[in-house]
N, C-alpha and C positions, 0 to 999 in steps of 0.2 A: 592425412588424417581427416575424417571427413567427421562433423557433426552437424546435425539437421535437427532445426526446432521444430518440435511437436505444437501444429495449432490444434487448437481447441480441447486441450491436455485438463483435467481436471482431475479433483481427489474428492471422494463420498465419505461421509463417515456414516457406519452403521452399527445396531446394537449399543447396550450400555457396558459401565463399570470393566467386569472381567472378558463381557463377551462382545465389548468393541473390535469390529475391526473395518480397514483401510480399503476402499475399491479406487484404485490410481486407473483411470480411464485414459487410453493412449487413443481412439479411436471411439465413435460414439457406440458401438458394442462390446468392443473387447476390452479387455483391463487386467491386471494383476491385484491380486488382493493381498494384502500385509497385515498381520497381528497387530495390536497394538504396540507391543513389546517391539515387533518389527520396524513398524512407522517409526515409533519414540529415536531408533536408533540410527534411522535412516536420517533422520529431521537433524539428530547430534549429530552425525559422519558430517550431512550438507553445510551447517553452520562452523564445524571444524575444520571442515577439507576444501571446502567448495562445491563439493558435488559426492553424490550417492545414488550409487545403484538401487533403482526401486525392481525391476526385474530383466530378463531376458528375454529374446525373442528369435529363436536359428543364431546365428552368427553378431547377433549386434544386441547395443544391450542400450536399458532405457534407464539417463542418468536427472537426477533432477539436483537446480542450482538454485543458487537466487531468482537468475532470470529467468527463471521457468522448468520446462522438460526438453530435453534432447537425446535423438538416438544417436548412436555412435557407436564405432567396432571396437570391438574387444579386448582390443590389444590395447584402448585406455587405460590410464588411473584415474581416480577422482581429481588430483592434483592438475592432469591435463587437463582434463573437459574443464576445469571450474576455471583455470586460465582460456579456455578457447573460448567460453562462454561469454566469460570478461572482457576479451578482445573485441569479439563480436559487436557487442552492448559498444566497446567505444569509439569502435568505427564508424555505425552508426549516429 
């Protein structure tokens, strides 16, 4: 099971009201953008589960936790990554 922190991972907000939306930056050009509606539910999944898929990328997909963002394969749950996440954090 391999999961790799994403440095320099950041989230933009852009637009108001109805026409907010999410730019989750995995690299300083590329990104995935999320609805509001989207983020709202990605934020409750991360705070319920541990971790949520914010998007894909080929074969691996990009999960954000507490401790930030991390890629990881597919064959994840949330329930995993937010324990490996956790692990990580207390090996440290």
């Amino acid at each position: 099971m391999s999961l790799n922190r994403v440095g320099g991972a950041r989230i933009e907000r852009s637009g108001f009201w109805l026409f907010t939306s999410y730019r989750v930056f995995f690299t300083r050009t590329r990104h995935f953008t999320l609805t509001k509606r989207e983020f709202d539910a990605a934020r409750s999944r991360r705070d319920r589960e541990g971790a949520a898929t914010v998007g894909r990328d080929g074969d691996r997909a990009l999960w954000w936790t507490a401790e930030g963002f991390f890629w990881a394969e597919e064959a994840l749950d949330g329930e995993a990554v937010g324990l490996l996440a956790w692990d990580r954090r207390r090996r440290q």
